[in-house]
C-alpha positions in Angstrom: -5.7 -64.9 -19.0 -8.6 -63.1 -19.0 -10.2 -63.9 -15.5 -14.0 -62.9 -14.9 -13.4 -61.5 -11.7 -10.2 -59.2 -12.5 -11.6 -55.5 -12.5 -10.9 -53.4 -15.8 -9.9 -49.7 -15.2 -11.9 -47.7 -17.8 -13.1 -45.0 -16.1 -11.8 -41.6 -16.1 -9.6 -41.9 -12.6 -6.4 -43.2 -13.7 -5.9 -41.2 -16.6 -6.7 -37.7 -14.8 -4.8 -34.9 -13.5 -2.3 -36.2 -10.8 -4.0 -35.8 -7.6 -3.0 -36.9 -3.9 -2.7 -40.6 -4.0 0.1 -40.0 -6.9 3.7 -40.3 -5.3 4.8 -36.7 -7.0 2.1 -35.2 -6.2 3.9 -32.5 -3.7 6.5 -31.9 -5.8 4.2 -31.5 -8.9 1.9 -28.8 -6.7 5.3 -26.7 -5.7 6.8 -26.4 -8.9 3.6 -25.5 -10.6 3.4 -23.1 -7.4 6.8 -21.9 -7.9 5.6 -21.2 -11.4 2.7 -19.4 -10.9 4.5 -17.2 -8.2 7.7 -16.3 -10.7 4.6 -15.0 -13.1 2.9 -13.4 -10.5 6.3 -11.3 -9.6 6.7 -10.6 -13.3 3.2 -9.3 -13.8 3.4 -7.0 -11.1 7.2 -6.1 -12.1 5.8 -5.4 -15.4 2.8 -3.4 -14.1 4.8 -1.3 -12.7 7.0 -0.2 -14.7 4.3 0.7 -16.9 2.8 2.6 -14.0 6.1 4.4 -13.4 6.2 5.5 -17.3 2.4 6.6 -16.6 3.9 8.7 -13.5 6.6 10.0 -15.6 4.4 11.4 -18.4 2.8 13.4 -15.2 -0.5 11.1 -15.6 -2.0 12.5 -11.9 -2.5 9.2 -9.2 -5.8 8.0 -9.3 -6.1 7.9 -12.9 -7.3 5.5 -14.9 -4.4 3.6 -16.6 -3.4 3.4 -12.8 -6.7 1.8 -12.2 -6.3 -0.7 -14.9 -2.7 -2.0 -13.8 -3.9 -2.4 -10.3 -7.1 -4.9 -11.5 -4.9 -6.4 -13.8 -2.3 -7.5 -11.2 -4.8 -7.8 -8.1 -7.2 -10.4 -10.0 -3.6 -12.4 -10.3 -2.8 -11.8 -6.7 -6.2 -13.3 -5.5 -5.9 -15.8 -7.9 -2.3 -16.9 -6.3 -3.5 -16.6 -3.2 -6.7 -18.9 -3.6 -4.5 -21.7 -5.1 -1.3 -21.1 -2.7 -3.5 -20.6 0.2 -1.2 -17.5 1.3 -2.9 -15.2 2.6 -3.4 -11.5 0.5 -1.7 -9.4 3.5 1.5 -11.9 2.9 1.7 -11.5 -0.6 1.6 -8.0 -0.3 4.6 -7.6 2.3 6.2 -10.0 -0.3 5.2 -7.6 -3.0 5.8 -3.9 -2.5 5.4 -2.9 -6.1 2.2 -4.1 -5.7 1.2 -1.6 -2.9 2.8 1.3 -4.9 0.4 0.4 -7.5 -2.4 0.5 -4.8 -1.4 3.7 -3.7 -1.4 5.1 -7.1 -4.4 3.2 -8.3 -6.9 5.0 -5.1 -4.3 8.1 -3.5 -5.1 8.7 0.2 -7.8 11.5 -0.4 -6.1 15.3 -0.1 -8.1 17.6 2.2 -8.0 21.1 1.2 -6.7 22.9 4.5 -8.2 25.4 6.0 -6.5 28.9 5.3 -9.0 31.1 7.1 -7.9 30.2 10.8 -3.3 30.5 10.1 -5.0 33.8 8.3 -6.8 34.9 11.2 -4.0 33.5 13.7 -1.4 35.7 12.0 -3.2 38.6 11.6 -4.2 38.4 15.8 -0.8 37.9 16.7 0.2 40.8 14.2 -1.9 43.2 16.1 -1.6 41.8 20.2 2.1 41.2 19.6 3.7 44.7 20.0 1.1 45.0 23.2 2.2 42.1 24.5 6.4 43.1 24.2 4.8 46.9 25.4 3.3 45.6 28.3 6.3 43.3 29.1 8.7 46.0 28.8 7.1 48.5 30.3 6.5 45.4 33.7 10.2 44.7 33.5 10.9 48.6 33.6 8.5 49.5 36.6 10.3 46.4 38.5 13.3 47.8 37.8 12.3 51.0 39.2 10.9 49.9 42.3 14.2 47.2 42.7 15.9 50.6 43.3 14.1 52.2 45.0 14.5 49.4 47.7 18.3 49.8 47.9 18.1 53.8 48.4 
């Protein structure tokens, strides 16, 4: 029974993990993808509705609750994507809360306009105006003038 030559399988490779030579090992690898994806989507569906409660209480974008939702969820995204293989610009088009979040996490920089010039406009256009409508009335009055004279 017991033959000398028959190999005994004692090392750690049979009873491991599942890996490729195992017949399920596709389907095991998209369920547990199809997992990690539904608690990816509830992560960030949770995160943001946290972050519209934040928004709500008039916490300003940028802050740092914001801040901390966005890490939270985008360490989870870069996980998923390293084990998927989906690239990050494809997870976000699959996730939009997930760029609301961005957007409230780091807001597009405001920059303060500048008054001085529409001040300065208005104010030049105040004053040469009324020359301007003068000097148009009084051409479209001479040309008037001088059409009749022509037909005297």
């Amino acid at each position: 029974m017991d033959e000398p030559n028959a190999e005994k399988r004692t090392s750690l490779e049979c009873t491991s993990i599942p890996g490729r030579s195992w017949p399920g090992a596709s389907l095991y690898k998209s369920l547990k993808l199809g997992w990690h994806w539904r608690q990816l989507r509830w992560a960030v569906v949770a995160a943001s509705e946290a972050a519209q409660g934040h928004e709500a209480n008039g916490l300003p974008p940028g802050s740092r609750e914001f801040k901390t939702l966005f890490n939270e969820v985008a360490s989870k995204v870069q996980e998923y994507s390293t084990e998927s293989g989906d690239p990050l610009d494809t997870l976000k088009a699959r996730l939009p809360a997930l760029c609301a979040l961005e957007r409230l996490a780091h807001p597009a920089p405001t920059v303060p306009r500048n008054k001085a010039g529409l001040t300065l406009g208005i104010l030049i256009a105040a004053l040469l105006g009324p020359i301007g409508f003068g000097a148009l009335i009084g051409l479209g009055s001479g040309m008037a003038h001088w059409i009749a004279h022509l037909f005297r």
